[in-house]
Each structure stands twice: as structure tokens, then as C-alpha cells.
N, C-alpha and C positions, 0 to 999 in steps of 0.2 A: 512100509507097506501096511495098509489095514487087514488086522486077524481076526480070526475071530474072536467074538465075546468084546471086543471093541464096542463104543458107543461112536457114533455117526451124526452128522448133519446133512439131511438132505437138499439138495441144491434148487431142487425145481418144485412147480407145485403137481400133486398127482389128485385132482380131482375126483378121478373113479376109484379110487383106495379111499378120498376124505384125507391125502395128507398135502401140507403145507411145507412152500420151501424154507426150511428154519425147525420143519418138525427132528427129533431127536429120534433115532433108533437105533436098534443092537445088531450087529450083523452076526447069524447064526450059520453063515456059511460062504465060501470064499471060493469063485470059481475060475479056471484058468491062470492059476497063482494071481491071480488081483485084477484080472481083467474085467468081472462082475461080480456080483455078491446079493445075499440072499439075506432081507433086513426085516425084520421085526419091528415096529411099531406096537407100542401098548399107552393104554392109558396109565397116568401115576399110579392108580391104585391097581394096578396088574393083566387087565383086560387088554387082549391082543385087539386090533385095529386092522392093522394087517400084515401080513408078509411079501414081502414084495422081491421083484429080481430086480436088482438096476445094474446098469454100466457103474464104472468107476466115477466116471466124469458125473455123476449124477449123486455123488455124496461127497462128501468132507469130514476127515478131522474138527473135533472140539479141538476151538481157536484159546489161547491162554485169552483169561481176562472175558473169555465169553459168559453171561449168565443164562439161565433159562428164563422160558417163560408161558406159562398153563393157558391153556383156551381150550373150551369144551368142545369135543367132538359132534359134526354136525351127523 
């Protein structure tokens, strides 16, 4: 199960936050033991983006052998 302080891959795109399916965030809170969660979004250099609520189904586990990858916030 994802906990918190976890990093995350969000699965979809959420145009009204600005995030993209692929962006990375932290999940800062964990609701109905795993059934949603509460994710942070920040830029590299530490600037929040946003926080968002998602369902489970709407993030992922970093996959092994996955890399990142930077693009500026629109």
C-alpha cells in the first residue's frame, strides 16, 4: 500500500492543477487506508504546484528502471 511520504506517478493528465500524466509527487496524506490520497506536486527546486486529492486508481508506484524527466511548468 502507498504511505505516506511515498513518491507517486500520476496516472492521468489534470490540466486545472497544470499536471501531467507521468508528473511525480509526494503523497502527504492517505485517506480511507488507501482508497485516496492527498499529493503534493512541486517544482525541482521546491515550489509547490499543487496539492491535489486523487483516487487510488489515479497514481502509481515508481516503476524499477523508471527515469525522470523535467519540463517547465506552464
Amino acid at each position: 500500500m502507498t504511505a505516506e511520504l511515498d513518491s507517486v506517478v500520476l496516472n492521468v493528465d489534470m490540466p486545472e492543477y497544470g499536471l501531467l500524466n507521468g508528473d511525480i509527487g509526494v503523497v502527504v496524506l492517505v485517506h480511507q487506508e488507501g482508497s485516496g490520497y492527498e499529493v503534493e506536486f512541486a517544482t525541482l527546486d521546491g515550489e509547490t504546484v499543487a496539492v491535489v486529492t486523487l483516487m487510488a486508481s489515479q497514481i502509481r508506484p515508481i516503476a524499477h528502471r523508471e527515469i525522470a524527466h523535467a519540463r517547465a511548468v506552464a
